[in-house]
ZAZABA-201791 format. One record per residue (C-alpha): residue in one letter; x, y, z. Coordinates in steps of 0.001 Angstrom, whole numbers, plus 500000, padded with zeros to 6 digits. Layout:
('A'; (X; Y; Z)) ...
END
This chain:
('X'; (469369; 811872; 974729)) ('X'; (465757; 810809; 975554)) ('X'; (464761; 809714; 979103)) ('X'; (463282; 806155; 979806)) ('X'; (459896; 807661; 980227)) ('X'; (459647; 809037; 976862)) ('X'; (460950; 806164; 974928)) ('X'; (458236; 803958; 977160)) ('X'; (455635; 806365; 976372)) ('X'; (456425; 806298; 972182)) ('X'; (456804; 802555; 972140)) ('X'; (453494; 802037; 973464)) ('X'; (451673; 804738; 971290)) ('X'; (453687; 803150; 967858)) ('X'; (452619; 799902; 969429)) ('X'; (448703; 801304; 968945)) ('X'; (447811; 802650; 972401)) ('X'; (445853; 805496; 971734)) ('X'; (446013; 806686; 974902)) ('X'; (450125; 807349; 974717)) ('X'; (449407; 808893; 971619)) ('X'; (447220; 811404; 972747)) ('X'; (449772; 811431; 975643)) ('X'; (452413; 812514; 973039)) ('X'; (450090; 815227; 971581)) ('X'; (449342; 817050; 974815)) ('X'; (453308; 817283; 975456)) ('X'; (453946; 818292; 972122)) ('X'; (451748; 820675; 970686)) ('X'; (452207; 823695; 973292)) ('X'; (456036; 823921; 972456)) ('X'; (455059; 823560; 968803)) ('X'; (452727; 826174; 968426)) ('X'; (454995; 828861; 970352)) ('X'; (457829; 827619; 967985)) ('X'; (455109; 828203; 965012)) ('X'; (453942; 831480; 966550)) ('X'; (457516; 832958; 966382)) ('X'; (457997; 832024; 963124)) ('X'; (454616; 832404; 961090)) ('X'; (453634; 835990; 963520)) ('X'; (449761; 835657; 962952)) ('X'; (447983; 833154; 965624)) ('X'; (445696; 831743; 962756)) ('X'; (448691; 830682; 960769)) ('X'; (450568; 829359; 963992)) ('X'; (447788; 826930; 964600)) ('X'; (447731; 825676; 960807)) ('X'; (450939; 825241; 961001)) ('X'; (451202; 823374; 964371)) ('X'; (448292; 821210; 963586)) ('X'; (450070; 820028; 960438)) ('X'; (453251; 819655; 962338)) ('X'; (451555; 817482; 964766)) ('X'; (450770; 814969; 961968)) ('X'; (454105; 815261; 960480)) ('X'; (455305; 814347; 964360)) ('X'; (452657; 811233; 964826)) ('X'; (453389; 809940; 961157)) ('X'; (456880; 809673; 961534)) ('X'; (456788; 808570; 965250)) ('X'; (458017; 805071; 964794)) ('X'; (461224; 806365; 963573)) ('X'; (462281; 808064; 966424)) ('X'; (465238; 806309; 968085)) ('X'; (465787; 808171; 971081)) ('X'; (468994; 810557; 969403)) ('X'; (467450; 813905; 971234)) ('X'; (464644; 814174; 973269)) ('X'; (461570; 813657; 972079)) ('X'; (460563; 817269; 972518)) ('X'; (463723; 818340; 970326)) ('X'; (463863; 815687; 967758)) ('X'; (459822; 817425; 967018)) ('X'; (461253; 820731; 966768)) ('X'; (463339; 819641; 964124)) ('X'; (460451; 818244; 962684)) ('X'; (458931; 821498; 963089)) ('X'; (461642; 823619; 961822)) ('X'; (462229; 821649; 958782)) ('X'; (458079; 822513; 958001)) ('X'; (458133; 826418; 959181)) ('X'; (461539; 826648; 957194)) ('X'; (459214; 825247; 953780)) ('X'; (456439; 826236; 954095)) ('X'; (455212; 828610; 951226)) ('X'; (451796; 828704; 951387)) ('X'; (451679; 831868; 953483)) ('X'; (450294; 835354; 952000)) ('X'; (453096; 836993; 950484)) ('X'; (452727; 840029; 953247)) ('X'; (453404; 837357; 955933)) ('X'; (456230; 835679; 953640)) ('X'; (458193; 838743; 953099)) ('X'; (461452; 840032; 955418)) ('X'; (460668; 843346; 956047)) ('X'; (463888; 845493; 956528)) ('X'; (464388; 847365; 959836)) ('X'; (464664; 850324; 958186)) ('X'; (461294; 850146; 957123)) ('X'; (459766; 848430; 960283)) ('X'; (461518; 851687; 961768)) ('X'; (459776; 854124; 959692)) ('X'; (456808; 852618; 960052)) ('X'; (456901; 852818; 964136)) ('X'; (457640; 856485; 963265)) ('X'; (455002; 857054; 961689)) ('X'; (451886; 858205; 963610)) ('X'; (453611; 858021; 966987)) ('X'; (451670; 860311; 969459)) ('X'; (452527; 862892; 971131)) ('X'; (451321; 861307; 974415)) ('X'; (450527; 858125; 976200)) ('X'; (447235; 856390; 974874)) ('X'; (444554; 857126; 977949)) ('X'; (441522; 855966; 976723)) ('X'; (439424; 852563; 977762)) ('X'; (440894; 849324; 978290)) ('X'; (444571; 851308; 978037)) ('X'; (447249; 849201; 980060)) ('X'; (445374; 846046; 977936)) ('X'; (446330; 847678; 974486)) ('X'; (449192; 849046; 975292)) ('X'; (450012; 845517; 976475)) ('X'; (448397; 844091; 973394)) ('X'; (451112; 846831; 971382)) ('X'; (454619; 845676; 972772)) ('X'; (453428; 841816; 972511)) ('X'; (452207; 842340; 968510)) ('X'; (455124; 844891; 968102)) ('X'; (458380; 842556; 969407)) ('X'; (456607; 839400; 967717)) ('X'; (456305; 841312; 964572)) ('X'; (459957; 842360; 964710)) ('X'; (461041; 838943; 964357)) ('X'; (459849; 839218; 960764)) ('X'; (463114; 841705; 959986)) ('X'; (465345; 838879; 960424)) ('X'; (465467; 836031; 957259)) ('X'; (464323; 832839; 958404)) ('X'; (467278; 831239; 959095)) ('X'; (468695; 833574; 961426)) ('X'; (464897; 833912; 962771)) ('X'; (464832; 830839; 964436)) ('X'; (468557; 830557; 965427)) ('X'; (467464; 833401; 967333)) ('X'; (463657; 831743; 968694)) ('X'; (465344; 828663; 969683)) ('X'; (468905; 830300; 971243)) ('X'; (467907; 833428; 972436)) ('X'; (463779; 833360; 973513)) ('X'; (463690; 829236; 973798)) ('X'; (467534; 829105; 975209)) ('X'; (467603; 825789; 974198)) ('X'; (472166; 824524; 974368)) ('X'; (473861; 825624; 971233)) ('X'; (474242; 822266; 970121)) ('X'; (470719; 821085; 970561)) ('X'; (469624; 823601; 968417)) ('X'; (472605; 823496; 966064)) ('X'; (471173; 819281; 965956)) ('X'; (467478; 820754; 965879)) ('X'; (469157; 822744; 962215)) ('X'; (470919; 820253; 960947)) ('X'; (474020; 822243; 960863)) ('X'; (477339; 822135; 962976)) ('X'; (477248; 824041; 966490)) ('X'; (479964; 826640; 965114)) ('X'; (477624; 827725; 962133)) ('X'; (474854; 828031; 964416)) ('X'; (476416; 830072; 967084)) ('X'; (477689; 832438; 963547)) ('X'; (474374; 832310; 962744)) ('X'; (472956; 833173; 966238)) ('X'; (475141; 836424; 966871)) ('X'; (474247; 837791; 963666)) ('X'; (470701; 837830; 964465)) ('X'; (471674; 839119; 967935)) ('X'; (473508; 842201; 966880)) ('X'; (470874; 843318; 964313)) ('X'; (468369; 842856; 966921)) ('X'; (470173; 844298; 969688)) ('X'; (470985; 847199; 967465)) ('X'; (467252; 847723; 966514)) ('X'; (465842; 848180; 969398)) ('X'; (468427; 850020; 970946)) ('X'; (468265; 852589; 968527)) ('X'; (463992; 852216; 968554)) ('X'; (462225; 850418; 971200)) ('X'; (461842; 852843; 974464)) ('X'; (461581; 848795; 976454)) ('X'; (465476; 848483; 975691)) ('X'; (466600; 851927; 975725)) ('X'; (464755; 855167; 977680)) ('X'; (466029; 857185; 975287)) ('X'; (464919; 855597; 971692)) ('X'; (461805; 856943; 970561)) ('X'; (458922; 854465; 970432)) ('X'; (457108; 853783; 973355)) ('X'; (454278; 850941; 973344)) ('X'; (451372; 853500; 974772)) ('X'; (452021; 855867; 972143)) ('X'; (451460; 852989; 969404)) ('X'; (448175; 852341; 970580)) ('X'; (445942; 854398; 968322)) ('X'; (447865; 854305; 964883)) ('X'; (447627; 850093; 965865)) ('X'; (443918; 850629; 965777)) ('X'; (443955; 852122; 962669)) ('X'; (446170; 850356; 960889)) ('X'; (444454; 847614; 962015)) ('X'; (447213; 845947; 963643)) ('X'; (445699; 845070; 966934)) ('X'; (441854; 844741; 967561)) ('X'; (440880; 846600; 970845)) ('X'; (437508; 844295; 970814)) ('X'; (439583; 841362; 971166)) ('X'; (443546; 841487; 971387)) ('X'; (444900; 838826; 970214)) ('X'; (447695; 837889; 972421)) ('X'; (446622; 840042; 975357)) ('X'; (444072; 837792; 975902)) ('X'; (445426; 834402; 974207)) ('X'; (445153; 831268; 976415)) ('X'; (448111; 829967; 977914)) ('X'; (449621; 827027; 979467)) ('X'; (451481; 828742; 982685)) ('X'; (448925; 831782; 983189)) ('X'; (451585; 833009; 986763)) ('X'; (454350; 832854; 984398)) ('X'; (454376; 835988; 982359)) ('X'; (454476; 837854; 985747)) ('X'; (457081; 836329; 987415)) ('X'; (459154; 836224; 984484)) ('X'; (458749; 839818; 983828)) ('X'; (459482; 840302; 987649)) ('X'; (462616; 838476; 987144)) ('X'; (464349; 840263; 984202)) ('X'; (463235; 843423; 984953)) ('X'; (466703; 844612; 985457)) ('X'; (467787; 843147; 982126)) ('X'; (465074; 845228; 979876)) ('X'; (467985; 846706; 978079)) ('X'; (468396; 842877; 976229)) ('X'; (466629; 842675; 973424)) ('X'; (466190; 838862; 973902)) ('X'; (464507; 839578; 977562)) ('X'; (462020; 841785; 976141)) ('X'; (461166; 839045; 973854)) ('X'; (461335; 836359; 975875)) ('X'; (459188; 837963; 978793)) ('X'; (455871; 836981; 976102)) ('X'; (453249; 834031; 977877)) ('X'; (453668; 830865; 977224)) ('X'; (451492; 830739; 974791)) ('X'; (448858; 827661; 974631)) ('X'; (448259; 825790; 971238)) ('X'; (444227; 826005; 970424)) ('X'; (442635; 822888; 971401)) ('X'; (439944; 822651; 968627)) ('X'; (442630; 821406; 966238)) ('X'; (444848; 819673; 968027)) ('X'; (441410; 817958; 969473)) ('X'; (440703; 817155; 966097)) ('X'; (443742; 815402; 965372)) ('X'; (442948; 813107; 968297)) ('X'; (439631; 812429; 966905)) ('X'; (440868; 811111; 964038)) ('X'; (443406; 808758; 965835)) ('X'; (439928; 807902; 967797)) ('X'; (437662; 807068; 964795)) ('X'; (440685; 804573; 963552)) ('X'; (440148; 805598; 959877)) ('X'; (443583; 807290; 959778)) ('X'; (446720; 805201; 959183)) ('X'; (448869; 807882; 961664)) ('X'; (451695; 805574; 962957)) ('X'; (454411; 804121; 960248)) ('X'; (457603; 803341; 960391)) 
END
């Protein structure tokens, strides 16, 4: 249920204080854009996607009523959008099997670490592109059962109301994508298992070539985010649980929405020539 600040701080933004509603956005649009990030893979279309999300949120912001959180009743929001949307290229739309995500690891792995400049950064850059990318071999439902149970550990029936589907079909739902996961990277990813084959070092030139990562500017190696300490001390903390797929996955930054767009959405509410609120 939602706390007596929240509902304060809504009923004053619906009520036209633009101040609350920039409030709202700067709460919002972090946890939206990692929950778009998961689900879209490429930054560019994560921040697309949150920036429309953000409108849906504001638009429809009078007809929150205080049933969830006001964090979790815009994830819903947000799922119902990732869930539709269709306007991605069809190489970002597609489920790629594991089989073939597999092969393609295989292929080009070298025989040694990568040792050349900036190596710890790409080899960095690597795992974060590489278990972000592996997301994509799950279909979408069971792809963000898994973002919002196993990286987001949000309570089974938060997300089950975030899905709009009863907390036993989510928790199906959620174990599926767990096992095939699990079973992936056991069988692959040298962070989960010592003995699988890939390792993120020996990724880094094929990456290059492939174009996959950028080694003149990473992409989420170096992406802003909202907690910088955060990534450490997580990774610190589950160290000892590296064999869990979901730790691995979960030990990425928190991530920090681009402000240029989000910015822009509060220009708009600024200029008053956008009818944002309704009810």
């Amino acid at each position: 249920m939602a706390g007596d600040d929240d509902r304060e701080l809504v009923a004053r933004a619906v009520d036209g204080d633009k101040a609350c509603l920039e409030e709202v956005i700067a709460a919002l649009r972090d946890p939206l854009y990692r929950l778009a990030l998961r689900m879209t893979w490429r930054p560019a279309d994560a921040e697309d996607a949150t920036q429309e999300i953000l409108i849906r949120v504001i638009t429809r912001l009078a007809s929150w009523r205080g049933e969830a959180s006001l964090l979790t009743w815009a994830y819903r929001i947000g799922v119902n959008y990732l869930l539709n949307l269709r306007r991605q290229s069809a190489r970002e739309a597609a489920t790629v099997s594991f089989e073939q995500f597999r092969d393609g690891l295989a292929d080009g792995l070298a025989a040694s670490d990568y040792d050349g400049p900036d190596a710890a950064l790409l080899a960095h850059e690597v795992r974060l592109t590489c278990t972000q990318a592996m997301l994509r071999c799950l279909e979408r439902q069971e792809r963000v059962a898994y973002v919002l149970g196993s990286v987001f550990e949000l309570p089974s029936a938060e997300a089950a109301w975030i899905l709009e589907v009863t907390p036993a079909a989510y928790r199906k739902r959620l174990e599926r994508a767990r096992q095939r996961l699990q079973a992936f990277m056991t069988s692959t990813c040298g962070l989960v298992n010592s003995a699988a084959f890939c390792r993120c070092a020996g990724r880094v030139e094929k990456a290059v070539e492939l174009g996959r990562i950028d080694p003149r500017r990473p992409a989420l190696a170096t992406h802003p985010v909202s907690r910088p300490g955060r990534e450490v001390a997580e990774a610190a903390l589950q160290m000892h649980r590296l064999h869990d797929a979901a730790a691995v996955l979960r030990a990425h930054p928190d991530y920090a929405a681009p402000r240029d767009k989000t910015d822009a959405i509060v220009g708009l509410l600024r200029s008053g020539r956008f009818p944002l609120l309704s009810g």
